[in-house]
N, CA, C and O atoms as CSV, one atom per row, in Angstrom:
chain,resi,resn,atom,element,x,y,z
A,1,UNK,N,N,2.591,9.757,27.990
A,1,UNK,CA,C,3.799,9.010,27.714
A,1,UNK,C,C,4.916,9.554,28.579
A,1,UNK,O,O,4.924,10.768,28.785
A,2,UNK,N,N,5.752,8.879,29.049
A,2,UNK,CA,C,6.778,9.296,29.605
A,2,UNK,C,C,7.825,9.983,29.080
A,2,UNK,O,O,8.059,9.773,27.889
A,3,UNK,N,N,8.551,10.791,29.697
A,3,UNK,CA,C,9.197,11.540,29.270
A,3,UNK,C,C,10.862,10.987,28.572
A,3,UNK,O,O,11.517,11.425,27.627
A,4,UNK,N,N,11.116,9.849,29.547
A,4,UNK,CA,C,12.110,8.893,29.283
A,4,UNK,C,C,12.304,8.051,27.658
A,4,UNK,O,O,11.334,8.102,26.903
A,5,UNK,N,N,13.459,7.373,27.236
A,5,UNK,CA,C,13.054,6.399,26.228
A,5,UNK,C,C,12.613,5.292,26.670
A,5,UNK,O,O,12.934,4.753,27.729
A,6,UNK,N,N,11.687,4.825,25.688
A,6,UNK,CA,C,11.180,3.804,26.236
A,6,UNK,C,C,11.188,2.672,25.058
A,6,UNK,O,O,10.825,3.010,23.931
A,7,UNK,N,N,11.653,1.159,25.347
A,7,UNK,CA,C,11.461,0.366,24.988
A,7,UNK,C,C,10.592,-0.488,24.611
A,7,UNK,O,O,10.221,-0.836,25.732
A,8,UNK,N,N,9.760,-1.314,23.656
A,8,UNK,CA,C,8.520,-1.872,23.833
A,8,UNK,C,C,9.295,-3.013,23.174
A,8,UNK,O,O,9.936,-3.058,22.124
A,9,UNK,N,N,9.031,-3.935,24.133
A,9,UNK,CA,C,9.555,-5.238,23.662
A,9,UNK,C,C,8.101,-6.301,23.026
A,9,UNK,O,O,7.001,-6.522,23.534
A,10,UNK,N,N,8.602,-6.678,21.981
A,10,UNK,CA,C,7.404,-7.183,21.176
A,10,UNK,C,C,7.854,-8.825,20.781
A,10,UNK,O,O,7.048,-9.485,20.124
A,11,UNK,N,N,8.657,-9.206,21.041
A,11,UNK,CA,C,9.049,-10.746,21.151
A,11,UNK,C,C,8.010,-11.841,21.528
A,11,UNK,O,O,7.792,-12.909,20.957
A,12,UNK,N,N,7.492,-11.369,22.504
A,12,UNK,CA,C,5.969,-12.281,22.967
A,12,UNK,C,C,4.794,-11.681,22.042
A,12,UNK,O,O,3.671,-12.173,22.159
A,13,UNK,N,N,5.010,-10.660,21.149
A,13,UNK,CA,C,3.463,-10.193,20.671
A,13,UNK,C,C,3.114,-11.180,19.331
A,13,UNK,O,O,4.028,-11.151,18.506
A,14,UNK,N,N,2.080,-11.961,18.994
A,14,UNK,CA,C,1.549,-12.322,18.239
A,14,UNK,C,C,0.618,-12.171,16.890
A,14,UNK,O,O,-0.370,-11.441,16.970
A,15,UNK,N,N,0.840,-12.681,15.953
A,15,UNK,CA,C,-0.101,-12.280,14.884
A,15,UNK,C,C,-1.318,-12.349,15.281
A,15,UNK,O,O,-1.469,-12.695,16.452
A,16,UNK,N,N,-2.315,-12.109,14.618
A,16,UNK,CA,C,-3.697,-12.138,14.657
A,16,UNK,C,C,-4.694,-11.794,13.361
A,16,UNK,O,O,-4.275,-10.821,12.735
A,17,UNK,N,N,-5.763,-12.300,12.887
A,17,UNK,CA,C,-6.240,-12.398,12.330
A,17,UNK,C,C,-7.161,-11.350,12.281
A,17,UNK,O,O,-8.131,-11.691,12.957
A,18,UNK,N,N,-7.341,-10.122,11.755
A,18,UNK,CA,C,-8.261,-9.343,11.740
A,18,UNK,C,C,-9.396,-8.646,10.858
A,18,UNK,O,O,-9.033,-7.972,9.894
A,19,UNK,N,N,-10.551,-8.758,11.105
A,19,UNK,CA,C,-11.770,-8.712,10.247
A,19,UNK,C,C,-11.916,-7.550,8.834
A,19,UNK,O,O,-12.773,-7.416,7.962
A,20,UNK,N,N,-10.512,-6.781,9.165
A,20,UNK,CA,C,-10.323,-6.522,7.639
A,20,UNK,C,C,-9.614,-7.740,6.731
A,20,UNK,O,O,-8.930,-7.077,5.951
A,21,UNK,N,N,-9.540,-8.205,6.619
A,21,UNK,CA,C,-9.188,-9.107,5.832
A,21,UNK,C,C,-7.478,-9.078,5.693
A,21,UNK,O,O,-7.004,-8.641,4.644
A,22,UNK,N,N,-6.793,-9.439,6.516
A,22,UNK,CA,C,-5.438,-9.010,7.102
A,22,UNK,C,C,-4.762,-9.687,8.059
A,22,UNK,O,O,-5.550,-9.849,8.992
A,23,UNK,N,N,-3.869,-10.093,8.274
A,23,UNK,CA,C,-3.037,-10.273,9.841
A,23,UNK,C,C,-2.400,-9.766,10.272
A,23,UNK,O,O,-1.303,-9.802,9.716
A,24,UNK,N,N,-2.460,-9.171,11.150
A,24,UNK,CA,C,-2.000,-8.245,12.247
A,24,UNK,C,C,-1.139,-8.397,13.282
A,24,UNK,O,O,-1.362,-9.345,14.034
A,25,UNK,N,N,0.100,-7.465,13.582
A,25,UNK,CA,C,0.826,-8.146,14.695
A,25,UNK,C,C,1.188,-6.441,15.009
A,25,UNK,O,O,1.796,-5.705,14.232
A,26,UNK,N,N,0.610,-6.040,16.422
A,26,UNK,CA,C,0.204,-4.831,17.586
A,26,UNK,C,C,1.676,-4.620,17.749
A,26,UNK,O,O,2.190,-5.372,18.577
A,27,UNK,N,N,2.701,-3.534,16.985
A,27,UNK,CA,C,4.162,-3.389,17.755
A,27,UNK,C,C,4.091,-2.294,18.577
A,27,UNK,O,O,5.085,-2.126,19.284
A,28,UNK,N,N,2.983,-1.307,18.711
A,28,UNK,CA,C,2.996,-0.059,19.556
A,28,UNK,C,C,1.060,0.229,19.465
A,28,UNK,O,O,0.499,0.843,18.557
A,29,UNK,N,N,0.566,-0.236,20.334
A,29,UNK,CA,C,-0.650,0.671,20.612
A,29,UNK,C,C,-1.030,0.590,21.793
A,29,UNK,O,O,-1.678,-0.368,22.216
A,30,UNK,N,N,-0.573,1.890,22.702
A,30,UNK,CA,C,-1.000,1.743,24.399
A,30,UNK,C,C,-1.417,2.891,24.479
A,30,UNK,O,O,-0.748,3.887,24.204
A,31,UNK,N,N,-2.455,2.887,24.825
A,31,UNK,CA,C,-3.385,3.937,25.547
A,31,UNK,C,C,-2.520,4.892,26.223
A,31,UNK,O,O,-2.670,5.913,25.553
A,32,UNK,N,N,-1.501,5.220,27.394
A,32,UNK,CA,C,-0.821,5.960,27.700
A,32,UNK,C,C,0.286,6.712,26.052
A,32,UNK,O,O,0.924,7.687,26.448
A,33,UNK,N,N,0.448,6.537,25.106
A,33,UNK,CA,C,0.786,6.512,23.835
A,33,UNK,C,C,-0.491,7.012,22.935
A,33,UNK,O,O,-1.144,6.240,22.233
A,34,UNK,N,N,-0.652,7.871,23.010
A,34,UNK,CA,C,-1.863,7.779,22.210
A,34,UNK,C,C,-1.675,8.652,21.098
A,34,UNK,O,O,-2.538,8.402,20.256
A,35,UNK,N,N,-0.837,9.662,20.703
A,35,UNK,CA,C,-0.395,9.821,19.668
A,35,UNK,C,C,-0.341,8.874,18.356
A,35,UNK,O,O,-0.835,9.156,17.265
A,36,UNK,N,N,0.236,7.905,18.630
A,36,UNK,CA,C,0.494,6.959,17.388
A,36,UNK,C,C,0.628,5.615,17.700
A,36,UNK,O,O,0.930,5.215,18.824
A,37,UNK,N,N,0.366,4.751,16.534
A,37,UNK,CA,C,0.242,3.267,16.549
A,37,UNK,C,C,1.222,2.797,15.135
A,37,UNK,O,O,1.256,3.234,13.985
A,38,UNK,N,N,1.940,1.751,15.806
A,38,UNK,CA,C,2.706,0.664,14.858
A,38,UNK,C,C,1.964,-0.383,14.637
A,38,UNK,O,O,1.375,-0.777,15.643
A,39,UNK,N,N,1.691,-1.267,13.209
A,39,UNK,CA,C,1.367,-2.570,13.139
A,39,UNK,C,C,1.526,-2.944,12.089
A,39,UNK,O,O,1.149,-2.299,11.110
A,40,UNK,N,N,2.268,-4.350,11.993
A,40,UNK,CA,C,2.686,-5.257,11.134
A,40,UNK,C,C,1.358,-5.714,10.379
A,40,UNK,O,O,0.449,-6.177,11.068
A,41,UNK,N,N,1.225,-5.626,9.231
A,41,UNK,CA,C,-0.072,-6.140,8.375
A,41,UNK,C,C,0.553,-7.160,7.703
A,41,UNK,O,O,1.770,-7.106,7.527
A,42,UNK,N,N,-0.023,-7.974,7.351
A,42,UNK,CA,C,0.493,-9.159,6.022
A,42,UNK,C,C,-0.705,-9.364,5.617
A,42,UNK,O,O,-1.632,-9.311,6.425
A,43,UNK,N,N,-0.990,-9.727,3.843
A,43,UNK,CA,C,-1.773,-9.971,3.142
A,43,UNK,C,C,-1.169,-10.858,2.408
A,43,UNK,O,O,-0.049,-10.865,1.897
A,44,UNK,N,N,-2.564,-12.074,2.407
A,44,UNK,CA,C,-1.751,-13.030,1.688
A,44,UNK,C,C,-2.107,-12.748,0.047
A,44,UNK,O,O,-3.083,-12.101,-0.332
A,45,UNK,N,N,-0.852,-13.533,-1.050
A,45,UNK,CA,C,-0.819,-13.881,-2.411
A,45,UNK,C,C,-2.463,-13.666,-2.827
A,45,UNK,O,O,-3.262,-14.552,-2.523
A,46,UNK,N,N,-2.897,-12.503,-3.500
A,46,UNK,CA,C,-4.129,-13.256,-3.834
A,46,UNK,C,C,-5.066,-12.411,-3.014
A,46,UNK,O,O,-6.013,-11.982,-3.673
A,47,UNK,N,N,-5.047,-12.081,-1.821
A,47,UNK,CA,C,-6.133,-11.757,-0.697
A,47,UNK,C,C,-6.450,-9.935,-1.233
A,47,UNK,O,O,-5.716,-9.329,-2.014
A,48,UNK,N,N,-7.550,-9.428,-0.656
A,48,UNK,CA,C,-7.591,-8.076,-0.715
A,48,UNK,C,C,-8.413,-7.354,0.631
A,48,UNK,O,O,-9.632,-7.525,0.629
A,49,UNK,N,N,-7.927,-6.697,1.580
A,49,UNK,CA,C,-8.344,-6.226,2.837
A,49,UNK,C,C,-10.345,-5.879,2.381
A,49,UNK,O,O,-10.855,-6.058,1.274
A,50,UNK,N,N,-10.935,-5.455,3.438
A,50,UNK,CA,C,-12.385,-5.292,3.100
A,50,UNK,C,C,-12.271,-3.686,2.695
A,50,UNK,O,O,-11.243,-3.067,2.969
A,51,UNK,N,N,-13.250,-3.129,2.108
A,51,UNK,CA,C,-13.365,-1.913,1.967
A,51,UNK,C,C,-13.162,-1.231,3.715
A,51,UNK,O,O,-13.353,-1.954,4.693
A,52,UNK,N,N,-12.800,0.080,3.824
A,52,UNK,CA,C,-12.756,0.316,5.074
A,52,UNK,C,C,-12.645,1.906,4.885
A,52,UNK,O,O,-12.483,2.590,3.875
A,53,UNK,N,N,-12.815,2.280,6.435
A,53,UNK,CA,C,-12.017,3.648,6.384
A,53,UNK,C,C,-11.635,3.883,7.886
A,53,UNK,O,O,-12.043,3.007,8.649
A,54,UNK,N,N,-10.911,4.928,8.452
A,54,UNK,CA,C,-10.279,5.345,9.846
A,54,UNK,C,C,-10.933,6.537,10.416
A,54,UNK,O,O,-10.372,7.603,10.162
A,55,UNK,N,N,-11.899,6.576,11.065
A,55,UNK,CA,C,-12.549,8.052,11.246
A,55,UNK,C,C,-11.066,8.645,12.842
A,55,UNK,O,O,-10.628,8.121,13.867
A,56,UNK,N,N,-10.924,9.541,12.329
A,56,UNK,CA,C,-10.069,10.839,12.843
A,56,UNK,C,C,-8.623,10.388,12.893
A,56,UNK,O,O,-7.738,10.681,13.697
A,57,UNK,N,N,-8.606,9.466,11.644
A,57,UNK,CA,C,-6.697,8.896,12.007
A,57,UNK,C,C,-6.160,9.105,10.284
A,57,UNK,O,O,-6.764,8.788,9.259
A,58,UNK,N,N,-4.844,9.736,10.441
A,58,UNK,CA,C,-4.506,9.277,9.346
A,58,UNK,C,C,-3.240,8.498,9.752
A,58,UNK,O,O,-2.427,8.664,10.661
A,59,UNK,N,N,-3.405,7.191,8.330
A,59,UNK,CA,C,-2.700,5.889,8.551
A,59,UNK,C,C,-1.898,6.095,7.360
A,59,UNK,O,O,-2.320,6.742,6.402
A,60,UNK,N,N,-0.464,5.426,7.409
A,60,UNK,CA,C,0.780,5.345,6.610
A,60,UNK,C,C,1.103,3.687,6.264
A,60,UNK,O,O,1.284,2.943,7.227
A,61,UNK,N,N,1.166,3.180,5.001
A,61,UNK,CA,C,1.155,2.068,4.179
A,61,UNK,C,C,3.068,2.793,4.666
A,61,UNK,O,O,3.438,3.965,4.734
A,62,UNK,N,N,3.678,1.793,4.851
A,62,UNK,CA,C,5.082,1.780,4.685
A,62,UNK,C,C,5.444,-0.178,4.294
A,62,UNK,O,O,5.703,-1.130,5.031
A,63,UNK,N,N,5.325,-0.076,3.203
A,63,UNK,CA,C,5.609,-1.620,2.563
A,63,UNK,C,C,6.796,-1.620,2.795
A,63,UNK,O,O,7.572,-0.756,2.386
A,64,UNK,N,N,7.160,-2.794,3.629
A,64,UNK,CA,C,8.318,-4.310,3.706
A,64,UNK,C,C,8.929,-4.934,2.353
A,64,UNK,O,O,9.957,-4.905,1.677
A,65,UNK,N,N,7.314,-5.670,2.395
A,65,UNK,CA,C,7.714,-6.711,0.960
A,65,UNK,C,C,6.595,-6.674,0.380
A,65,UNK,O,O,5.535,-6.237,0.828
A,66,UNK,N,N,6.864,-7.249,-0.887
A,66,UNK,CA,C,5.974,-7.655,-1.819
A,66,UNK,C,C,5.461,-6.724,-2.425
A,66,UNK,O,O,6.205,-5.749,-2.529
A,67,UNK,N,N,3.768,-6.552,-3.200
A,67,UNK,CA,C,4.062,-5.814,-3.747
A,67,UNK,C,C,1.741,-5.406,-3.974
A,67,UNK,O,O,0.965,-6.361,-3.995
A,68,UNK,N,N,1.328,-4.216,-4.072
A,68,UNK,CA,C,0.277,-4.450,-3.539
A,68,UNK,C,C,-0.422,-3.191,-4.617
A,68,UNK,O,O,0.342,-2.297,-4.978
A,69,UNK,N,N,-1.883,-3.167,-5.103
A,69,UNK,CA,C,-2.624,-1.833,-5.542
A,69,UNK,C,C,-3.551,-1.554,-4.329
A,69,UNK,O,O,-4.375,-2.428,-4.061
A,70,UNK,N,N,-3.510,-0.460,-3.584
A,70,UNK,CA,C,-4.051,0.177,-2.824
A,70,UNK,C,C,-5.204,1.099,-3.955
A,70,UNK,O,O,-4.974,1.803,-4.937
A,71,UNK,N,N,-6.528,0.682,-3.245
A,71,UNK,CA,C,-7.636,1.610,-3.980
A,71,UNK,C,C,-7.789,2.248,-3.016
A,71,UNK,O,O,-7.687,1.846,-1.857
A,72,UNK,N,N,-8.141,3.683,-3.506
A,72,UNK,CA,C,-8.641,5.068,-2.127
A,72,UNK,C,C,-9.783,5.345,-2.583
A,72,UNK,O,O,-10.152,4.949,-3.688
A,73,UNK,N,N,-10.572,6.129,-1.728
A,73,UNK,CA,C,-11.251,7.526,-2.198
A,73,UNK,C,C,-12.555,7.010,-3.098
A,73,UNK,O,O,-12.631,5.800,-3.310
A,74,UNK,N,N,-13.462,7.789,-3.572
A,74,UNK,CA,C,-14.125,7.811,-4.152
A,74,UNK,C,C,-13.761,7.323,-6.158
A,74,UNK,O,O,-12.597,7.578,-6.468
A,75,UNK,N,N,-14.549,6.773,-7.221
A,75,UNK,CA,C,-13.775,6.724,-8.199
A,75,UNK,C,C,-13.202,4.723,-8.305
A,75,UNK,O,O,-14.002,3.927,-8.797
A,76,UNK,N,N,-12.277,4.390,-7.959
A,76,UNK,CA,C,-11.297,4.707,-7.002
A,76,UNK,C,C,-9.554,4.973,-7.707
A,76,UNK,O,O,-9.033,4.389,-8.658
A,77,UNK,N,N,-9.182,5.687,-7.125
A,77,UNK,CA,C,-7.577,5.765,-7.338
A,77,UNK,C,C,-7.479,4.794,-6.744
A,77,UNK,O,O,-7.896,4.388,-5.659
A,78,UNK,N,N,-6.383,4.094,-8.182
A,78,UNK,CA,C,-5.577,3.533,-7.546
A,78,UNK,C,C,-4.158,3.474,-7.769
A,78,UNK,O,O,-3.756,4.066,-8.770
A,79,UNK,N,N,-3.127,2.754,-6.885
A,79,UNK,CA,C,-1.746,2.862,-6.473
A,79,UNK,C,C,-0.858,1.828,-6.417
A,79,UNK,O,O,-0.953,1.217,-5.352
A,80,UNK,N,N,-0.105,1.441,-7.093
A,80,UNK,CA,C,0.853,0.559,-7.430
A,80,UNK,C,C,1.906,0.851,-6.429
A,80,UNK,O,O,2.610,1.858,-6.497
A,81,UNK,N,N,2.052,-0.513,-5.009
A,81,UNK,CA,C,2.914,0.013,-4.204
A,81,UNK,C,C,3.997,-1.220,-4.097
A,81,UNK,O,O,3.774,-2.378,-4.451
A,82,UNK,N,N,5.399,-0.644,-3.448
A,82,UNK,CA,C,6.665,-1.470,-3.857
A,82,UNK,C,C,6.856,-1.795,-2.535
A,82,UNK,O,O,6.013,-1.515,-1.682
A,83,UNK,N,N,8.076,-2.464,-2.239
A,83,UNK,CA,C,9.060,-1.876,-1.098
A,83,UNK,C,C,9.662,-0.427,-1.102
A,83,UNK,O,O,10.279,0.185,-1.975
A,84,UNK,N,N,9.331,-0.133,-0.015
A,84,UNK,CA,C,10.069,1.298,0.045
A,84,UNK,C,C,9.318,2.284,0.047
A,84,UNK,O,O,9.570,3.347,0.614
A,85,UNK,N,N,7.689,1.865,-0.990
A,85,UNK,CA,C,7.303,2.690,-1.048
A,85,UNK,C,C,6.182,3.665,0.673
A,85,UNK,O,O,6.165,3.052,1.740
A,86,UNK,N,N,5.507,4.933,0.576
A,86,UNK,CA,C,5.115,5.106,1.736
A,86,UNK,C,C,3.709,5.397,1.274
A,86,UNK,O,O,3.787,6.302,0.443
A,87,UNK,N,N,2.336,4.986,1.468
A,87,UNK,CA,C,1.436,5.937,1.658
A,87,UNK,C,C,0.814,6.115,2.500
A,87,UNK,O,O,0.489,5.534,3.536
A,88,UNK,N,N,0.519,7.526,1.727
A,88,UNK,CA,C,-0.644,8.095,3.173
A,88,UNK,C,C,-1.653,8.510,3.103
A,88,UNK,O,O,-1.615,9.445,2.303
A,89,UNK,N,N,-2.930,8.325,3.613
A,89,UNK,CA,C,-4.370,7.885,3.762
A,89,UNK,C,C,-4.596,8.725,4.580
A,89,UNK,O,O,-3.919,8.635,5.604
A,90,UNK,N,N,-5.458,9.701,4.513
A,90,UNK,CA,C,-6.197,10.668,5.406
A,90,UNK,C,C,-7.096,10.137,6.160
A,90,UNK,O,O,-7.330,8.963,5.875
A,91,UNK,N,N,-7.875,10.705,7.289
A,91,UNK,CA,C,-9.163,10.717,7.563
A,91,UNK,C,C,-10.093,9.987,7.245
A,91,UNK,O,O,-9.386,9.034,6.917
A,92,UNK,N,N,-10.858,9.721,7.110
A,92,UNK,CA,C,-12.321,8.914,6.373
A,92,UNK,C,C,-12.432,8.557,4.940
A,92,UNK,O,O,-13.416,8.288,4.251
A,93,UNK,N,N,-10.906,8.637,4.616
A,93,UNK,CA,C,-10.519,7.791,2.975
A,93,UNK,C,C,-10.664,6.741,3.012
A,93,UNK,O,O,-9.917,5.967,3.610
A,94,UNK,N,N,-12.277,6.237,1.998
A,94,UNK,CA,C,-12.188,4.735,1.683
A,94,UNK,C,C,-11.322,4.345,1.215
A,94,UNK,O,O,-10.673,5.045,0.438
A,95,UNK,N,N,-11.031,3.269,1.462
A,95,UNK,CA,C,-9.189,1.850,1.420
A,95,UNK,C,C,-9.359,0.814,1.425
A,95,UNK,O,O,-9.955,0.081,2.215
A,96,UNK,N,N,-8.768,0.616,0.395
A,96,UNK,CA,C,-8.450,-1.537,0.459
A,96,UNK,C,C,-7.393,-1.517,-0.360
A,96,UNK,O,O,-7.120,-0.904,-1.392
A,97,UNK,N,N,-6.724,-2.498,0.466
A,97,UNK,CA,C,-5.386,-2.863,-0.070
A,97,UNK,C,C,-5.844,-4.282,-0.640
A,97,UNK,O,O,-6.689,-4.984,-0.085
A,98,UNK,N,N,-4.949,-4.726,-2.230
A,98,UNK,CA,C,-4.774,-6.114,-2.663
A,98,UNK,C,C,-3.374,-6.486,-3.026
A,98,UNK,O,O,-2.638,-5.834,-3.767
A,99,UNK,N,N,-3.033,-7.829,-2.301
A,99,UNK,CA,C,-1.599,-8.248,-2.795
A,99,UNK,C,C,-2.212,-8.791,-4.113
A,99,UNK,O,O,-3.193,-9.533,-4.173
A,100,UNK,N,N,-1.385,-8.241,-5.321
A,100,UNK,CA,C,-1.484,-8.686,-6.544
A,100,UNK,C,C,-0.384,-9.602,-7.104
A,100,UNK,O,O,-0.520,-10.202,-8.171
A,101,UNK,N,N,1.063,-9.704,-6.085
A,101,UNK,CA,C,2.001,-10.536,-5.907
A,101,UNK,C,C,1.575,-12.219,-5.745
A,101,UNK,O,O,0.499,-12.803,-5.621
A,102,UNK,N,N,3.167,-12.707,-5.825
A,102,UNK,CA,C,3.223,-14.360,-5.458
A,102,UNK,C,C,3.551,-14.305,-4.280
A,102,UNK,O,O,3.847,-15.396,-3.792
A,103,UNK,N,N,3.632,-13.164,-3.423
A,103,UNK,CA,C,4.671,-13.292,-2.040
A,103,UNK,C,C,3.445,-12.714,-1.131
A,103,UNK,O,O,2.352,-12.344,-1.560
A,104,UNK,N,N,3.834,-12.722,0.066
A,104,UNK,CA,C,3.059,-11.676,1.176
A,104,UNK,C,C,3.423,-10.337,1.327
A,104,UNK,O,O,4.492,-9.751,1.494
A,105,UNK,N,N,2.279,-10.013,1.226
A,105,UNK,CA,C,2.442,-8.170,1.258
A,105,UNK,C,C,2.566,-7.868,2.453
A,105,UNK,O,O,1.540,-7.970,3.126
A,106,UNK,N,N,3.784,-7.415,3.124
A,106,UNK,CA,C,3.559,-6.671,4.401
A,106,UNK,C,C,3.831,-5.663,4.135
A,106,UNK,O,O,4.374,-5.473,3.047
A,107,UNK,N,N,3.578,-4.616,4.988
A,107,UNK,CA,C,3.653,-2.955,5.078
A,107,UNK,C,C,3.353,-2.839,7.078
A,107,UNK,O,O,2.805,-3.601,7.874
A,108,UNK,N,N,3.931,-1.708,7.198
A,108,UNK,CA,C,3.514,-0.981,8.566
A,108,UNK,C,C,2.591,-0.236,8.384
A,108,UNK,O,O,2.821,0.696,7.612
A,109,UNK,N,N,1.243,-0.322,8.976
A,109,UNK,CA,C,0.679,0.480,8.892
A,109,UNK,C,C,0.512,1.398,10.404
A,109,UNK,O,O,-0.127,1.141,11.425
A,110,UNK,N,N,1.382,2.555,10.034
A,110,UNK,CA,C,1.810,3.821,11.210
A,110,UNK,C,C,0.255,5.259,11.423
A,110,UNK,O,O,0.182,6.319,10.801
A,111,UNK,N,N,-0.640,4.781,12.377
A,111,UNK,CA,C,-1.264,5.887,12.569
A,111,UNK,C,C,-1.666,6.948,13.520
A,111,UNK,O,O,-1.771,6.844,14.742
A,112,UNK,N,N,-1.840,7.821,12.894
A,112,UNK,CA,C,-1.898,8.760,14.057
A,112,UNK,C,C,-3.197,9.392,14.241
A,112,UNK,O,O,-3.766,9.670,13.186
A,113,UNK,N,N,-3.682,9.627,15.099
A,113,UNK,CA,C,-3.314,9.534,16.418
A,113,UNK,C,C,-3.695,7.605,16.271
A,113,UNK,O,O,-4.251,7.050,15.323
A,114,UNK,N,N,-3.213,7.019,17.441
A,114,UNK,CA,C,-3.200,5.509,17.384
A,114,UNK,C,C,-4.668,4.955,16.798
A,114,UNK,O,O,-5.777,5.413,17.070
A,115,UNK,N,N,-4.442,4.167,16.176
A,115,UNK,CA,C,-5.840,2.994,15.964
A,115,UNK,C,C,-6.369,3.000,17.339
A,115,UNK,O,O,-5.764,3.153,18.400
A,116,UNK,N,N,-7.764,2.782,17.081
A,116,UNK,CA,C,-8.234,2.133,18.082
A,116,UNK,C,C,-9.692,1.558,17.166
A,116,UNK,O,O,-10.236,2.168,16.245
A,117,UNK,N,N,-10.033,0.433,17.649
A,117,UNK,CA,C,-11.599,-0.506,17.035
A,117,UNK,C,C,-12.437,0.552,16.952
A,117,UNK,O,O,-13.018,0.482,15.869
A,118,UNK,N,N,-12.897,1.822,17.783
A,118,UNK,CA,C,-13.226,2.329,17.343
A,118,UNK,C,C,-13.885,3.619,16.215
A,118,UNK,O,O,-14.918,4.268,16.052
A,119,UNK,N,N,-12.630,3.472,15.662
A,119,UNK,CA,C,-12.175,4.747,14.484
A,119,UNK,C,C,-12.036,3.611,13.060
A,119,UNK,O,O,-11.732,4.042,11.948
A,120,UNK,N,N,-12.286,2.274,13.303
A,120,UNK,CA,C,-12.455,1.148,11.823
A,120,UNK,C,C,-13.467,1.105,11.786
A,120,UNK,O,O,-14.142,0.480,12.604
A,121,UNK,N,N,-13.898,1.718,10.876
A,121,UNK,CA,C,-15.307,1.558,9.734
A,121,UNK,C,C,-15.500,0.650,8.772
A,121,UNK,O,O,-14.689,0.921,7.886
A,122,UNK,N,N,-16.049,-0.155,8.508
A,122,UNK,CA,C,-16.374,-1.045,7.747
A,122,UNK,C,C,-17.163,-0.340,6.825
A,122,UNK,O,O,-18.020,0.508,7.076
A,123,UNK,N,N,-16.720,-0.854,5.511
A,123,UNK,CA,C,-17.503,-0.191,4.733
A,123,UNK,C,C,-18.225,-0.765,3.039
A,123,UNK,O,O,-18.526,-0.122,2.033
A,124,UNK,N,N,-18.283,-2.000,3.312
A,124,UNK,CA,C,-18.407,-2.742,2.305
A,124,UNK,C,C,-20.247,-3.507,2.639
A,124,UNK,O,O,-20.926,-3.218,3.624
A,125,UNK,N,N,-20.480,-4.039,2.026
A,125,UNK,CA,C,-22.011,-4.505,1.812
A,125,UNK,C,C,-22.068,-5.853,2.513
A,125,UNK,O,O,-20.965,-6.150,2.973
A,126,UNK,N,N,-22.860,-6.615,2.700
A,126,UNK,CA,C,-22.305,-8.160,3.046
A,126,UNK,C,C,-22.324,-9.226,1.766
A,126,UNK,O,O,-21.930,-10.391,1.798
A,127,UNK,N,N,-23.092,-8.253,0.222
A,127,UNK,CA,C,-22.581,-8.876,-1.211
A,127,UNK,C,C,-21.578,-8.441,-1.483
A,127,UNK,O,O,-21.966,-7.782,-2.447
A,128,UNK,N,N,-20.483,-8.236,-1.429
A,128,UNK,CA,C,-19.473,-7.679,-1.868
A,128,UNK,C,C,-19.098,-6.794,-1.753
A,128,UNK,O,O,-19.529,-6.105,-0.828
A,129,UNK,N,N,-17.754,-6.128,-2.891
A,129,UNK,CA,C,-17.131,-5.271,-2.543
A,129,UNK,C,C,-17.695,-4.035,-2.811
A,129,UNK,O,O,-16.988,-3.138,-3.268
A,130,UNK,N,N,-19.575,-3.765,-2.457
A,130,UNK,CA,C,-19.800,-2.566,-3.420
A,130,UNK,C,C,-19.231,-1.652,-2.094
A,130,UNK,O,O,-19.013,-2.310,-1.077
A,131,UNK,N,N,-18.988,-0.255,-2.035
A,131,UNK,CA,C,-18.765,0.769,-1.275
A,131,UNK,C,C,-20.349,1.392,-0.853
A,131,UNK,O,O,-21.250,1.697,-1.634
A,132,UNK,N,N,-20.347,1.462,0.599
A,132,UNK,CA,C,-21.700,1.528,0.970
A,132,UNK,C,C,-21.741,3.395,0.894
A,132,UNK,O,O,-22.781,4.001,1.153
């Protein structure tokens, strides 16, 4: 990364639909950056991401709006999250987020070192939500 500030203009960046069960909109993930990643998640009314986990990243829930139970871990804990609220997800912590709201759940999800496709684990069955 450069040593300078740097701007990332995200005006042209687009949502996207992604196979966790989510939409996604990329505000910081560049390879020269590789420390950390920004991204806009939205979940719709109703929806719940797939089981998952992040091998060597830990990722930060920083909710916008709405209003969501995040299941972790083994068990599972779970977490009643607001606006405002922050969590944080280690390493190879199974995760799924559900908007249990009437609204869309967004949150930032901030990780470090950056996402990349290859550190998303899928982790669900192709019957459901058992945890493989």
């Amino acid at each position: 990364m450069s040593r300078r500030p740097v701007v990332v203009d995200n005006r042209a960046t687009r949502e996207y639909w992604f196979r966790e069960g989510c939409h996604i909109t990329e505000w910081l993930n560049r390879p020269e950056d590789p420390e950390a990643s920004v991204a806009r998640a939205r979940v719709a009314p109703g929806a719940s991401t797939r089981w998952h986990a992040l091998a060597g990243v830990t990722e930060r829930y920083v909710v916008l709006e709405g209003q969501g139970l995040a299941e972790l871990g083994e068990g599972p804990q779970r977490v009643t999250l607001r606006p405002g609220d922050t969590l944080v997800i280690p390493p190879g912590c199974a995760q799924r987020i559900h908007n249990d709201g009437d609204a869309p759940l967004v949150f930032l999800a901030i990780c470090t070192p950056r996402f990349t496709p290859e550190s998303y684990q899928d982790l669900e069955t192709r019957d459901g939500d058992e945890v493989q």
